[in-house]
C-alpha positions in Angstrom: 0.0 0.0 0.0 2.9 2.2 0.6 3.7 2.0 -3.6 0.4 3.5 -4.8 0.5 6.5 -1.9 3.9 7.5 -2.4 3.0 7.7 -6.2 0.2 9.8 -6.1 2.3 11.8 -3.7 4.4 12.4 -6.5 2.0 13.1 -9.4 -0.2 15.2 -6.8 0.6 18.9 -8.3 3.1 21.0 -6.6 1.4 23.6 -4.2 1.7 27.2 -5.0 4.1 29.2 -3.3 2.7 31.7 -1.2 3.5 35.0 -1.5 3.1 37.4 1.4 3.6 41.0 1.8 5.9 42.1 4.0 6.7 45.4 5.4 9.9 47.4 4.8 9.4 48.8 8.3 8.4 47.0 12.1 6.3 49.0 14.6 9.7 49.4 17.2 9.2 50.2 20.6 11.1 52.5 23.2 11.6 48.9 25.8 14.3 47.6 24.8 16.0 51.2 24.8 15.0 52.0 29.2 15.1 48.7 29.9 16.8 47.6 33.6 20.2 45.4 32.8 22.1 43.4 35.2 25.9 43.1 34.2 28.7 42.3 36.3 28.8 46.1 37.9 27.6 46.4 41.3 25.1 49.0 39.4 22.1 48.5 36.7 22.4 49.8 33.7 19.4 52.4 32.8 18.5 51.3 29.2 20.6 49.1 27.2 23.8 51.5 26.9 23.2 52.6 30.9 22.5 56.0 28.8 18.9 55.9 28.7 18.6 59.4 30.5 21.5 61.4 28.7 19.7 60.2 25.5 16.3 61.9 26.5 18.2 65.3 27.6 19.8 65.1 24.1 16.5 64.9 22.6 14.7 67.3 24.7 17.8 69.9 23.4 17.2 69.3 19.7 13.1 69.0 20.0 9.9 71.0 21.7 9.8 68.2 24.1 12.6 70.5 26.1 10.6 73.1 25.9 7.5 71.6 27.4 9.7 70.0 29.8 10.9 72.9 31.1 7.2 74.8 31.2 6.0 71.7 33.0 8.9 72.0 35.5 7.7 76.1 36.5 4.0 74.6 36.9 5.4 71.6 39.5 7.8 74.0 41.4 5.3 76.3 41.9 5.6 79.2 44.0 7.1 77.5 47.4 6.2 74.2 49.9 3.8 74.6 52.7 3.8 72.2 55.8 -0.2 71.6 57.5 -0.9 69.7 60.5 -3.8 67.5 60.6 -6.4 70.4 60.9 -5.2 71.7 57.8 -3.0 74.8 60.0 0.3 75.7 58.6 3.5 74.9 60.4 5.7 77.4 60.9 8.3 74.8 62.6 8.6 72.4 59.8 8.8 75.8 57.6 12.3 77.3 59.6 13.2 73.7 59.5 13.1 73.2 56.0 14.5 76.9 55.4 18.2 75.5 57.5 18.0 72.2 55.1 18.7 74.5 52.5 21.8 75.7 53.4 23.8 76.1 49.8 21.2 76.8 47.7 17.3 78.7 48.4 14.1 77.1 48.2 13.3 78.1 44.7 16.3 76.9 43.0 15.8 73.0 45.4 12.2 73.3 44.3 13.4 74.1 40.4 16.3 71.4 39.9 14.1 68.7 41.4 10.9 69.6 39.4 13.1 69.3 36.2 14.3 65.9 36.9 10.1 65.2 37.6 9.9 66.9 34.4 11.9 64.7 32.0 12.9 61.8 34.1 9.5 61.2 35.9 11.9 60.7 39.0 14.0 62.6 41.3 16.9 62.4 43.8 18.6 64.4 47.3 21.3 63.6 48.8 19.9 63.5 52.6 23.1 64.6 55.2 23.2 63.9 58.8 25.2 65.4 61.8 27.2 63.9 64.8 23.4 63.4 66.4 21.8 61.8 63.6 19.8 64.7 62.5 19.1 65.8 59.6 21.0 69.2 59.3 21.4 69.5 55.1 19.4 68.5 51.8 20.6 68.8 48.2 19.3 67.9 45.0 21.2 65.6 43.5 21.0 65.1 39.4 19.0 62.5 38.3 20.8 61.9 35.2 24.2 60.5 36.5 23.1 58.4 39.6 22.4 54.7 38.7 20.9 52.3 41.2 22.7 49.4 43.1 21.1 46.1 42.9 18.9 44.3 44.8 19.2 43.0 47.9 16.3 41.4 50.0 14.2 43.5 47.4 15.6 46.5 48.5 18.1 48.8 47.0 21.0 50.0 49.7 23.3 51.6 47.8 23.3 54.0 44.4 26.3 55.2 42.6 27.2 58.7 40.7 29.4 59.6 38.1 29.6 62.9 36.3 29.6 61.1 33.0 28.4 57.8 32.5 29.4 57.6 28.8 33.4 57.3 30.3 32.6 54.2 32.2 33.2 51.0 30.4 31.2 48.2 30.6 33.3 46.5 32.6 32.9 49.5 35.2 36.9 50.7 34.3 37.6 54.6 33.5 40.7 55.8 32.0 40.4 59.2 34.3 39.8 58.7 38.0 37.6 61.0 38.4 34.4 59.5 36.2 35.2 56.4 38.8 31.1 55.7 40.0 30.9 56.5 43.8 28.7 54.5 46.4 26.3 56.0 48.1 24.2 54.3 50.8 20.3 54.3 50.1 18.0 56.3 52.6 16.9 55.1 55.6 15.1 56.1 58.3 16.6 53.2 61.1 20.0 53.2 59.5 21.2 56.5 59.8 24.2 57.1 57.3 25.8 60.4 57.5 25.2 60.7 53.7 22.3 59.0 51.9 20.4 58.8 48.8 16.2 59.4 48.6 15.5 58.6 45.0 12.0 59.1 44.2 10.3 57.2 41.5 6.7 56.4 40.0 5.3 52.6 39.9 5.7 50.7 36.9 5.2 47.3 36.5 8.3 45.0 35.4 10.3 48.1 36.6 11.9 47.4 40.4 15.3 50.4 40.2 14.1 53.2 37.8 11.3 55.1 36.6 10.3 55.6 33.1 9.2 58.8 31.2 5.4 59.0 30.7 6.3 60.2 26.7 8.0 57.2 25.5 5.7 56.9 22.6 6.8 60.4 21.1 10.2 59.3 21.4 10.1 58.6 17.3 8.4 62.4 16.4 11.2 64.3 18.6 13.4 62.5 16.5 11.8 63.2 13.2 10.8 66.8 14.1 14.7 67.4 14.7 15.7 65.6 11.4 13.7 68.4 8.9 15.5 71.5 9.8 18.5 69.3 8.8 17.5 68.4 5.6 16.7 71.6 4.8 19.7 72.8 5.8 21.9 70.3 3.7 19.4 70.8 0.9 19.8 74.9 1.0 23.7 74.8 1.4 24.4 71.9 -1.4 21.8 73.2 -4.1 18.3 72.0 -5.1 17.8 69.1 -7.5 17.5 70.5 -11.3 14.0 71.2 -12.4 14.6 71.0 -15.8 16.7 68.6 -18.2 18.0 70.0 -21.5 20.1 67.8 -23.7 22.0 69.4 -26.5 24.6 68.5 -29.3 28.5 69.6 -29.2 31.3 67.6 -30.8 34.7 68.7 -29.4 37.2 67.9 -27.3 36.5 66.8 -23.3 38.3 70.1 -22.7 35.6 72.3 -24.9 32.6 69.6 -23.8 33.5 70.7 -20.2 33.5 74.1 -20.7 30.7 74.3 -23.1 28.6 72.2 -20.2 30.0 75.2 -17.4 28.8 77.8 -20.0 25.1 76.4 -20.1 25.5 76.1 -16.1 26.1 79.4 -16.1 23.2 80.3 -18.1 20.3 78.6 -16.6 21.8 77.9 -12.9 21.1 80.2 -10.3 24.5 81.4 -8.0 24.2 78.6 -5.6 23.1 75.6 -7.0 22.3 73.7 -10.5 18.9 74.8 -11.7 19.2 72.4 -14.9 20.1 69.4 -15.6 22.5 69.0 -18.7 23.4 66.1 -21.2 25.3 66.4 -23.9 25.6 64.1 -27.7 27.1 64.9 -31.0 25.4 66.7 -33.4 24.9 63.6 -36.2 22.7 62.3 -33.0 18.9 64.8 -33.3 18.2 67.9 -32.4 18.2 68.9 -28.6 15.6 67.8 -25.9 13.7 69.7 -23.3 12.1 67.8 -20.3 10.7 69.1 -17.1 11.3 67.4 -14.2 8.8 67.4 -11.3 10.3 68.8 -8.0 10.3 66.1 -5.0 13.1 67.3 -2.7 12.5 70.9 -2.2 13.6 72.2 1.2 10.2 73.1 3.3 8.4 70.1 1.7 8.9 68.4 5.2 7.9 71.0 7.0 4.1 69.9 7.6 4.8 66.2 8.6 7.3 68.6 11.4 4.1 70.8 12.4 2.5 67.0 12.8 5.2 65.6 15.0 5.8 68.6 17.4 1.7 68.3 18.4 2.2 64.6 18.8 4.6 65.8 21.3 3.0 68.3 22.9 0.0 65.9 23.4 1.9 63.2 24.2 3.5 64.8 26.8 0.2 66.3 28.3 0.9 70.2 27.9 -2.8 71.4 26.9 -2.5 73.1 23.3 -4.1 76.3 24.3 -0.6 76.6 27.0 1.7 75.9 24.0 0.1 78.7 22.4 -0.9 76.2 19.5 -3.7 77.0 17.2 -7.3 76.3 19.4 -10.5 75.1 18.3 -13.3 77.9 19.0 -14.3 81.3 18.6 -13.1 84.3 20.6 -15.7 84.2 22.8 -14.6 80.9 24.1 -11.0 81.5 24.6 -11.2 82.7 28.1 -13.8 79.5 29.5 -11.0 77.2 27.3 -7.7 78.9 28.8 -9.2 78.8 32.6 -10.7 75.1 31.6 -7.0 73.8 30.6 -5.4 74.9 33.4 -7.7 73.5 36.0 -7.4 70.4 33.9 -3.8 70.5 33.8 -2.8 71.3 37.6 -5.5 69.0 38.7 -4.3 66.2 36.6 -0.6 66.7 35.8 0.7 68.4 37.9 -0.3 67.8 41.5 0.4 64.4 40.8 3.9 64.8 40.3 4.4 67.5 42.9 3.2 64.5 45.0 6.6 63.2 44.7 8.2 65.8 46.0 5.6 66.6 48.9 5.8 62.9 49.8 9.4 62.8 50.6 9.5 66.4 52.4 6.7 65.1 55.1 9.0 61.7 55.3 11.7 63.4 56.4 9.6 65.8 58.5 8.2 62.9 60.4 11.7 61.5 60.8 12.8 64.3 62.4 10.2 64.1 65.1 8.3 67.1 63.3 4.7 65.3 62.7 3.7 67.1 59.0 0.5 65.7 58.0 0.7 66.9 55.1 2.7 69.3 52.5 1.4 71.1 49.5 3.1 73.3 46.8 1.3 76.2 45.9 0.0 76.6 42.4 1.7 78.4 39.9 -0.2 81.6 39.2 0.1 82.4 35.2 -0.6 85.9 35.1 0.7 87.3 38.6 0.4 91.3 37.8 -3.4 91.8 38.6 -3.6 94.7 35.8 -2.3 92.0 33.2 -5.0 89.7 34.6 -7.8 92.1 33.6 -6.5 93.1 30.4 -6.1 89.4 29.1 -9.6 89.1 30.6 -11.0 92.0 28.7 -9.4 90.3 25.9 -10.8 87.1 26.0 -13.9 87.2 27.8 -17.6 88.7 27.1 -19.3 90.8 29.0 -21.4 88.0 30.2 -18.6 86.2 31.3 -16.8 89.2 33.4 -20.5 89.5 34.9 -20.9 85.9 35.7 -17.0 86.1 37.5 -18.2 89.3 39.4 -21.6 87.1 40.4 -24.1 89.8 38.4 -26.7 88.6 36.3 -26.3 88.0 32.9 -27.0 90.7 30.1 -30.6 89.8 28.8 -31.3 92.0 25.6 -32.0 91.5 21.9 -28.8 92.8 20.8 -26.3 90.6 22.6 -24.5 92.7 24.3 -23.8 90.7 26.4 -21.4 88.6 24.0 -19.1 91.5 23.4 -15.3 91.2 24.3 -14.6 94.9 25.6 -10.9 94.2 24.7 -12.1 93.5 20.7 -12.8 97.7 20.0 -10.5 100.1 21.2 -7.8 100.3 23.5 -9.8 98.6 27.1 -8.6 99.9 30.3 -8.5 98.0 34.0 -11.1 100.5 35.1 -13.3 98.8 32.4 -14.0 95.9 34.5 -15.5 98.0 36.9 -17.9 99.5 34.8 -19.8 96.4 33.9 -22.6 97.5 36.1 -26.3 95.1 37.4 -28.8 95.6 35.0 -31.8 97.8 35.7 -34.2 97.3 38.7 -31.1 95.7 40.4 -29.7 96.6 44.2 -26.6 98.9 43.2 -25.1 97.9 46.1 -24.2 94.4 44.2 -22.3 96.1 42.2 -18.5 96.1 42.6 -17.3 99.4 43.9 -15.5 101.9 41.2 -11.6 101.8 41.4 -10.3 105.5 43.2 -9.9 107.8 40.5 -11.8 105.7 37.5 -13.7 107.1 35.1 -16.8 105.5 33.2 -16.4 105.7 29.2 -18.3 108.9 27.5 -20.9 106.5 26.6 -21.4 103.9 28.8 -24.9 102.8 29.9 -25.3 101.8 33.2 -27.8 98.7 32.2 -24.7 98.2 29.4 -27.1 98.1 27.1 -26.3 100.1 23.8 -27.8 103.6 23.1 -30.6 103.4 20.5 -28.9 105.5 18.5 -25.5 103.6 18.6 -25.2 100.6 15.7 -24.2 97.4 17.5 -20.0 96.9 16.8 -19.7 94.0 14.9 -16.9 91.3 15.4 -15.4 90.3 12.3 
């Protein structure tokens, strides 16, 4: 029985191959790149080259993720650190306390540094000092960047090293200069009380036990992308354009006369930089000359949309609201006041009182440690416009009247016209005072009404109901 299957095997026709498509490019991914490596080194490598977080300050130089890095970093720093007990009071002796940790520096550059780190690393380190009584009597910021963490050890870390450049340590841990030699430093403890210790500061992330990871990974390839345009356009500007046109012609000579005849049409039809035509040359037995043009496909600026594309990607990715990045907004005028306040409610509420958490979290460790019992620490927010004159002119700018009413808790403007969805800042050149002299409407108790600044004067010919004069066309917005 074997005979007959194996030759109908053989006459059985050959399958098909089958043909598949396959991509020229693979989805990547950032792992591999901020991945945790064990080597022989007392230390873990951060990413596969222990470079991980160099690599991201690099990018953030040559990419708006720097700049949103370092606008995110004002907003988590905010104006200074408050200490509250349990009944929400404020502490004055965990605030003079704080105030003689920082002894080299001042509580707004500490509070700077170590929002920046939050900023781009999502992490942050101090180095924590102690006196001859265990106290603690110093607190610096320590950069991120250059400390790497020691390895496990009954799932704790107890020691971290520094170096002021990685990138001169081999692999094998050996430095040709002594002083890029990495330096241990014990890990933070509250029992153990080292005279000099590490608090590093890090966000959960499964998989992840040493570091932790930027929130942005997946705008990684658009920084990189968004930095390669201006390049190509700079290369493309300085070594010429590609011709335009192609003209072939007919010259019988020498190479000596071909050459020059070939510069001569160069000269002719090129422009002073670069080639503006592309030139062949035959005998003239051949046919009579040729004139082609070529369609354009590497012009400098051609690029420059899919760069408009990657720097929102960024900005979104990252989390900075659009209308803070002072990109383009969806919405009219009217609007732009309810969107701006919107967006940064939004944005301290869910970005960054998160990460001032780890800061806050660490301070009231440490407080609590030293026998001062914080219950809890907040940063105050970040006020955007802190002149109270610039306040109310970007209000006036921004806002309708309705709006400005609704903030000063007056009734809303109910008439025909719609007066009440004027910007005052949109005609003429508004004034502070002119917040004052949005006035309740008619049959209201006056004494609602905000009280006129000292020495402010009401417009020629403003209404006090706000309504418009009969005679007066309504301004219209464009």
């Amino acid at each position: 029985m074997a005979a007959p299957f194996a030759k109908d095997m053989k006459e059985a026709p050959k399958a098909k191959a089958n043909f598949r498509f396959k991509a020229f490019l693979k989805e990547g991914t950032s792992a591999p790149l901020v991945e945790e490596r064990y080597t022989g080194n007392p230390w873990v490598y951060f990413g596969a080259d222990n470079l991980f977080l160099e690599r991201m300050r690099n990018l953030a130089d040559n990419s708006p993720l720097g700049r949103c890095a370092e606008m995110a970093a004002m907003f988590i720093a905010g104006k200074g650190i408050k200490f509250k007990d349990e009944n929400g009071e404020e502490m004055p002796e965990a605030q003079a306390k704080f105030q003689e940790w920082m002894m080299d520096t001042t509580e707004e550059d500490f509070l700077a540094a170590t929002a920046l780190d939050i900023a781009l690393a999502n992490a942050k380190s101090w180095v924590v000092r102690r006196g001859f009584g265990g106290s603690v009597v110093r607190l610096d910021h320590l950069d991120v960047s250059r400390l790497r963490s020691g390895k496990l050890k009954d799932g704790k870390v107890e020691e971290y090293y520094w170096c002021s450049d990685w990138a001169k340590v081999g692999t094998r841990g050996q430095v040709a200069d002594e002083r890029y030699t990495p330096t241990p430093i014990a890990a933070f403890d509250t029992l153990k009380r080292k005279p000099k210790a590490v608090m590093y500061g890090k966000v959960y992330k499964q998989g992840r036990d040493h570091y932790s990871e930027p929130w942005y990974l997946p705008a990684e390839a658009d920084c990189e992308v968004w930095a390669k345009v201006p390049k190509f356009n700079q290369v493309q500007i300085d070594t010429g354009f590609k011709a335009g046109v192609h003209l072939h012609t007919f010259f019988d000579g020498d190479p000596k006369d071909i050459e020059q005849y070939d510069k001569d049409i160069e000269d002719a039809y090129a422009g002073a930089n670069a080639r503006g035509i592309f030139h062949t040359i035959s005998s003239n037995a051949e046919a009579a000359p040729t004139l082609q043009v070529l369609e354009r496909g590497d012009h400098a600026g051609e690029l420059d949309v899919i760069r408009d594309n990657a720097e929102k990607v960024i900005v979104r990715a990252y989390g900075i609201p659009d209308i803070l990045y002072r990109m383009d907004t969806a919405g009219g005028l009217t609007s732009q006041g309810s969107a701006l306040k919107a967006a940064l409610e939004q944005f301290q509420t869910t970005f960054v009182e998160p990460k001032q958490q780890m800061i806050c979290r660490d301070l009231v460790r440490l407080m609590n440690a030293e026998g001062i019992k914080v219950w809890e620490a907040e940063i105050e927010a970040l006020e955007v416009f802190e002149e109270e004159g610039q306040t109310d002119q970007i209000k006036l700018r921004t806002m309708t009247i309705n709006e400005l009413r609704d903030e000063m808790d007056l009734p809303a403007l109910e008439d025909d016209d719609e007066r009440g969805d004027v910007i005052p800042g949109m005609f003429g050149n508004p004034m502070t005072d002119e917040l004052e002299m949005v006035t309740p409407t008619t049959g209201q108790d006056p004494a609602a009404a905000p009280p006129m600044k000292k020495g402010a004067k009401p417009a020629p010919n403003a209404d006090p109901s706000m309504d418009a004069p009969e005679d007066t066309p309504d301004p219209e917005v464009e």
